[in-house]
N, C-alpha and C positions, 0 to 999 in steps of 0.2 A: 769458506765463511758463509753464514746464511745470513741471506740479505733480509732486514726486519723489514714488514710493510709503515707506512708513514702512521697509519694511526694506531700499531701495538702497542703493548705496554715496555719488547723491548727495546724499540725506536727509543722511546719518551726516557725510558733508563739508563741508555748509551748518554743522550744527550744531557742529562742530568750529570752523569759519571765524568765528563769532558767539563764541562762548564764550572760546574762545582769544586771542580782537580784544580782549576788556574788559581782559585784565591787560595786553596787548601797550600798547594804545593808555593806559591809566592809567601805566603807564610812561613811554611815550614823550611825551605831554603834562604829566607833571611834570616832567621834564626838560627840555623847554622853555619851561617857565614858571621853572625856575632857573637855565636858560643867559639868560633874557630880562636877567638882569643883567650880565651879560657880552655883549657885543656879539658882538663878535670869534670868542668860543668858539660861541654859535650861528647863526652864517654856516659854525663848521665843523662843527656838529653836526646841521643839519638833514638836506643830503645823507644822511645815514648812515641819521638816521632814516625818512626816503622810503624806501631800498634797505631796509631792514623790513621797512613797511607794502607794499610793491609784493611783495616774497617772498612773504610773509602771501596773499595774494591770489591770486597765481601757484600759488603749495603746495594749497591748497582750492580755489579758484574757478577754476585752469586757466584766467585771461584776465592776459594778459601787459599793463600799460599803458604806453605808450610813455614815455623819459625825457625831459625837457626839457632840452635842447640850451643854452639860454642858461645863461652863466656865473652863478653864484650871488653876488650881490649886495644890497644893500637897496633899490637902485634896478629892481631886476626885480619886477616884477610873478608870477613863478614863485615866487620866491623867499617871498613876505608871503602866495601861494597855500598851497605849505606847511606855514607857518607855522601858516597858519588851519585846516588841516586837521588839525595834531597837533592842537590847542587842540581843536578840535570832534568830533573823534575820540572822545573818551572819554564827552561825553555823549551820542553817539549810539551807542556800544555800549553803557553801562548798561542801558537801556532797553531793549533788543536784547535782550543775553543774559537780561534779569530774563524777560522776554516770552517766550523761547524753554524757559529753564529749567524755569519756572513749566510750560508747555505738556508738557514733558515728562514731568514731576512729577506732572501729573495724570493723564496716560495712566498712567503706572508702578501711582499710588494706586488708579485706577480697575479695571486688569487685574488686580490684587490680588484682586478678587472673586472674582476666578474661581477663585482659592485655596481649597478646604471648610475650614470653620474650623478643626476638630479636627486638620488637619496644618499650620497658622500658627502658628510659633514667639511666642512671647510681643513679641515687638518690632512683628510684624505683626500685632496684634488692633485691629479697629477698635474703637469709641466706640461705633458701632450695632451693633444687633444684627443680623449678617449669618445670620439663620435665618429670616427675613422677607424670601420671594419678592420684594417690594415695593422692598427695599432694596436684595436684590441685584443685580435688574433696572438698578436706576436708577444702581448702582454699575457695572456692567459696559456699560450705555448710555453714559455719562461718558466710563470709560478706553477705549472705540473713536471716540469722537469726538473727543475730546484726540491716541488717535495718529492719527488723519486730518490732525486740524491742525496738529499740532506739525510735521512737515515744509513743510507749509504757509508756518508763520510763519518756520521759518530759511530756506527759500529765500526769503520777502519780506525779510528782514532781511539777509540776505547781498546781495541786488540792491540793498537802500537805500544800503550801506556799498560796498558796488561802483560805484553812482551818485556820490555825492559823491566817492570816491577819482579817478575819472578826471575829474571837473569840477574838482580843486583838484588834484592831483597831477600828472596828465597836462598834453599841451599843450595853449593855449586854443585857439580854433578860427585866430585870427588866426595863431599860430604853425603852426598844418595849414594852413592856407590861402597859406602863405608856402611853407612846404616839398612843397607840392603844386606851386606855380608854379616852383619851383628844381627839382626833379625833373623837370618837363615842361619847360623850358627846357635842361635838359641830358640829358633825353630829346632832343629834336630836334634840339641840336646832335650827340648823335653819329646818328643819321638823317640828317640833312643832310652829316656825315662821309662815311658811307658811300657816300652817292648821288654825293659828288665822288670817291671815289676808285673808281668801277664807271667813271664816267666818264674817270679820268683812264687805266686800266685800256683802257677800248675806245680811247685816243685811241693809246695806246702801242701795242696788238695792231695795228690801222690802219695807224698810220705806221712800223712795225716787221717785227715777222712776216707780218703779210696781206703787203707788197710786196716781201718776201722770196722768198715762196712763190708770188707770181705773179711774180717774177724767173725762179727753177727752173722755174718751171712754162711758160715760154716760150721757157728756154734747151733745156729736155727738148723740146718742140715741136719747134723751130729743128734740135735733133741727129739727131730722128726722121725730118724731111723732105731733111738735106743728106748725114747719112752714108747712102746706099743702098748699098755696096760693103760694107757691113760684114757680118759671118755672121749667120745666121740667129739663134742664141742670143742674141747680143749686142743684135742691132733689138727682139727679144721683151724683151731686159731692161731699154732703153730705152721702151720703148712703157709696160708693165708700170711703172716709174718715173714715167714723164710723168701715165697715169692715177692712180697716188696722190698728185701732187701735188695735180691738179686736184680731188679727191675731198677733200684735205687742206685746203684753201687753201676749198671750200666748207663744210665743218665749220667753221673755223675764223671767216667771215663770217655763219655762224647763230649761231655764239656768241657774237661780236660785236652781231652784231644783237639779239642776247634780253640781251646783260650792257645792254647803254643806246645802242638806232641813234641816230646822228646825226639823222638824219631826224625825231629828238621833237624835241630839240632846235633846227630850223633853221625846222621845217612845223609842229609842234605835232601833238595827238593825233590828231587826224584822219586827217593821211596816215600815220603809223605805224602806226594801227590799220588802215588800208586792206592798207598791206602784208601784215601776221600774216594779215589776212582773205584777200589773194590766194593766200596761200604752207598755209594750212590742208587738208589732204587730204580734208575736209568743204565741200559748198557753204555759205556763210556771208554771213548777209544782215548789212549793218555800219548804223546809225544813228548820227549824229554831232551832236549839236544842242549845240555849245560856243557861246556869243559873246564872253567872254573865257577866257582861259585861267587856267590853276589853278597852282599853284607846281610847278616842275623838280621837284621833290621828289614831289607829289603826283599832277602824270602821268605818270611812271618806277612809280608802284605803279598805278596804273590802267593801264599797257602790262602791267606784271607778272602784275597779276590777269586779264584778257583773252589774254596769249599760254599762260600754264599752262593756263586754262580750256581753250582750245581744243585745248592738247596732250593734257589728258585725257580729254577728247572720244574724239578720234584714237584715245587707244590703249587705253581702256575700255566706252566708251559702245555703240560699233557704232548710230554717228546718220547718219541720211542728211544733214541737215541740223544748220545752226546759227544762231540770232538772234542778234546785239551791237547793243545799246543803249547809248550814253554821252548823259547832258546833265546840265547844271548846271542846279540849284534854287537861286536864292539865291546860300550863300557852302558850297552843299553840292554836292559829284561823286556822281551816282547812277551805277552799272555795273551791269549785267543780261546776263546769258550764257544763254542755254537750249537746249537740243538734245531731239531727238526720241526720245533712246536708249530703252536700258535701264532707266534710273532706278539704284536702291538702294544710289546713292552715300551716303558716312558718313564724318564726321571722322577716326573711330577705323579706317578701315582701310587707310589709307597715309599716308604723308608728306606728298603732295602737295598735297590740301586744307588739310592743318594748317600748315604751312607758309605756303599761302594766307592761312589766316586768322590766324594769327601775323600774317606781316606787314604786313596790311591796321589791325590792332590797335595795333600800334606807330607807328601816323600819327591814333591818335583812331578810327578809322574802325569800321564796324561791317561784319558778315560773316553772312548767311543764306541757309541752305540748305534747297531740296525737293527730294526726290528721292525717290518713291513706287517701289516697284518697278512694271516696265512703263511708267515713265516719265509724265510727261517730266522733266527733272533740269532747275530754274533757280538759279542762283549771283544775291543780289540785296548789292550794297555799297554802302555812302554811305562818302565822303571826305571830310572837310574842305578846302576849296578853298586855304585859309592851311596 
């Protein structure tokens, strides 16, 4: 816990958040000890009072705590949580504010010393006689030790009353523990979303445009080699055409290939990562030690993270070489990329990394990087194999 100094702002906030809680919560738990006669009216009055004590909280302590989601009822367990929190609320701010005020009170009384008597108006005259070095010593030792600990004690008293609010206010862990697993399950389905429609994406380019564009790109051939009578402009504007198709139609099968090759699909990681490694403008040694394979899901981002690697290789690094490592540990995908470059690659200085590790993040996975200047730069990922 960080201990505030006496005159920040969050000293002054702890003690506002204590002092202010005793009438708040003396309120709010008389009132539910005489809605306790009425059923009905407090099943409708607790809600309101939570949406208080959570304000309260949010307003000084700047910690938001989350709502509970389940319907208010007597049969919920949230619900009689509560309950028990207005009811105990108020004995545990008495004690609080008595604790904190007192604290404060005596710093005030203490620094008082320091006052010469002859200019203390009649209302501030102590009982001792403050003309005695002795006294006033032990007077002004007091009021700095009292302000030391008076902030002291409202941020302990603001944490206590912070403690208990998210333990009975908040959700119980069963309820995080539920909506942690619903979160991650409709995390993965739209992941798994995704990765069908990239796929359904190359299936369409494939059996669509790619044989579109190797149609033209054969009939331009075919035109090239049968019209020879034609004028010279014309064979140049044929030729000229034929070579953009051909140039088009291979654009078009590397971006095929990087949205989801077949070839993962059919052969598994191995011969796709063999490909990216043939087709990398760097010599590129590939290790491949799978012996089963890992979910459609899970090696579409393991091609993902090896064919960018090596792109930015290619067009940052200036490596002569490049290592790829893939094997599975267990029920875990480890990938390793390393090149001999430059080094003093960094998250923060393009997209292409972050994006990397964005999406390596969005599958559970983890993302580390070295890159020393003068190299050598190694990319290390683990994936969950599920």
């Amino acid at each position: 816990m960080k201990v505030p100094r006496p005159w920040s702002a969050r000293a002054w906030l702890d003690t506002a958040h204590v002092m202010v809680g005793l009438p708040v919560a003396a309120a709010l738990g008389g009132l539910t000890l005489v809605l306790a006669v009425a059923p009905p009216l407090l099943l409708r009055g607790v809600p309101w009072f939570t949406r208080v004590q959570r304000s309260r909280i949010a307003a000084f302590l700047g910690t938001r705590i989350p709502p509970v989601r389940t319907p208010v009822s007597w049969r919920s367990q949230a619900t009689w949580r509560q309950v028990g929190y207005h009811l105990l609320s108020p004995l545990v701010s008495l004690p609080a504010a008595a604790l904190v005020a007192l604290a404060w009170g005596a710093a005030l009384v203490g620094l008082l010393a320091f006052i010469p008597p002859r200019l203390q108006p009649p209302p501030l005259e102590f009982p001792l006689d403050l003309r005695r070095p002795a006294v006033v010593a032990a007077f002004m030792g007091a009021g700095l030790v009292c302000l030391l600990l008076a902030p002291v004690l409202a941020r302990a008293m603001a944490a206590l009353d912070l403690s208990v609010a998210r333990t009975l206010l908040g959700p119980s862990r069963a309820e995080l523990g539920q909506r942690i697993e619903t979160l991650t399950e409709s995390r993965a389905g739209v992941i798994d979303a995704a990765d069908a429609e990239r796929r359904r994406i190359e299936r369409d380019l494939h059996d669509g445009a790619q044989q579109r564009l190797v149609s033209l790109a054969m009939n331009l051939g075919l035109a090239r080699a049968t019209l020879t009578d034609l004028p010279e402009p014309a064979r140049t504007a044929i030729e000229q055409a034929h070579e953009e198709a051909k140039q088009a139609l291979k654009e078009l099968r590397d971006f095929v290939r990087g949205l989801h090759p077949a070839v993962l699909n059919d052969q598994g990681l191995d011969a796709a990562l063999s490909g990216v490694a043939a087709r990398a403008p760097v010599p590129v040694r590939l290790r491949v030690d799978i012996a089963d394979r890992a979910s459609p899901t899970i090696e579409a981002v393991a091609f993902f993270v090896v064919s960018e690697a090596l792109t930015n290789i290619a067009k940052h690094a200036s490596a002569t070489r490049a290592e790829v490592r893939v094997r599975r540990a267990g029920e875990r995908l480890l990938v390793s990329v390393t090149d001999d470059g430059r080094g003093g690659a960094a998250l923060d200085r393009g997209t292409g990394l972050r994006g990397l590790a964005q999406r390596i993040r969005s599958v559970d996975g983890t993302f580390e990087l070295s890159s020393p200047p003068g190299g050598p730069t190694t990319i290390e990922v683990e994936l969950p194999c599920e």
